[in-house]
N, C-alpha and C positions, 0 to 999 in steps of 0.2 A: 231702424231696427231696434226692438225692446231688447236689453238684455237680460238674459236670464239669467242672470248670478247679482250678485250684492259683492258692493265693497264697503267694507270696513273701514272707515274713518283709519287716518293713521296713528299709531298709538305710541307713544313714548315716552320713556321715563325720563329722561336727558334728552341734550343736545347728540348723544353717541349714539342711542340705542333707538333706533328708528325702525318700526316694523309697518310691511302692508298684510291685511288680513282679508283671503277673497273667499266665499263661500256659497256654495250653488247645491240645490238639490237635486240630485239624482233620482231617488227615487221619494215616494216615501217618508219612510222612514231610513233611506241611506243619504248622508250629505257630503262631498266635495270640501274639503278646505283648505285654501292654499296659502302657507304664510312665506311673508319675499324679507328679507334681513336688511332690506331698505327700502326705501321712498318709491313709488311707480306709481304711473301716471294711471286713471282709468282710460285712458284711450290707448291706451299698449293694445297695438293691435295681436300683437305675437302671443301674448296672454288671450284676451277674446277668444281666440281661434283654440289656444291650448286649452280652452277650459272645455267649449261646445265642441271639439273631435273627442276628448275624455269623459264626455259623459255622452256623450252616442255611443261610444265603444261600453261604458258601465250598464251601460241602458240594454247593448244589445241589439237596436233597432237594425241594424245593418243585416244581422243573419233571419231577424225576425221577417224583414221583407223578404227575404230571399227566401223563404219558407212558404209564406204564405203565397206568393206569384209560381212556385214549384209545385203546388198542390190544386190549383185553379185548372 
């Protein structure tokens, strides 16, 4: 499975200040970005999941089928 989002190398000034930076497009011109105040893995499943149910739901898509299958 591709993912649809991008991570961000992890960036830090020090050994203390360790950030992950995740960011995925929405739309557009609308973008996603998730910053975590430590270290995580890209195989965080519980992320994956939290990014692609948040951007169905920013998308919409869930009311848009239900609209268009109501009108047929």
């Amino acid at each position: 499975m591709k993912k649809a989002f991008s991570w961000i190398p992890n960036s830090y000034n020090n050994l203390e200040d360790l950030h992950t930076y995740v960011i995925t497009t929405v739309e557009p011109n609308i973008y996603l970005v998730i910053v975590f105040e430590s270290k995580k893995s890209e195989k965080d499943v519980f992320i994956e999941t939290f990014i692609s149910e948040m951007c169905t739901n920013l998308r919409c898509t869930k009311v848009f089928t239900s609209l268009k299958y109501t009108f047929k």
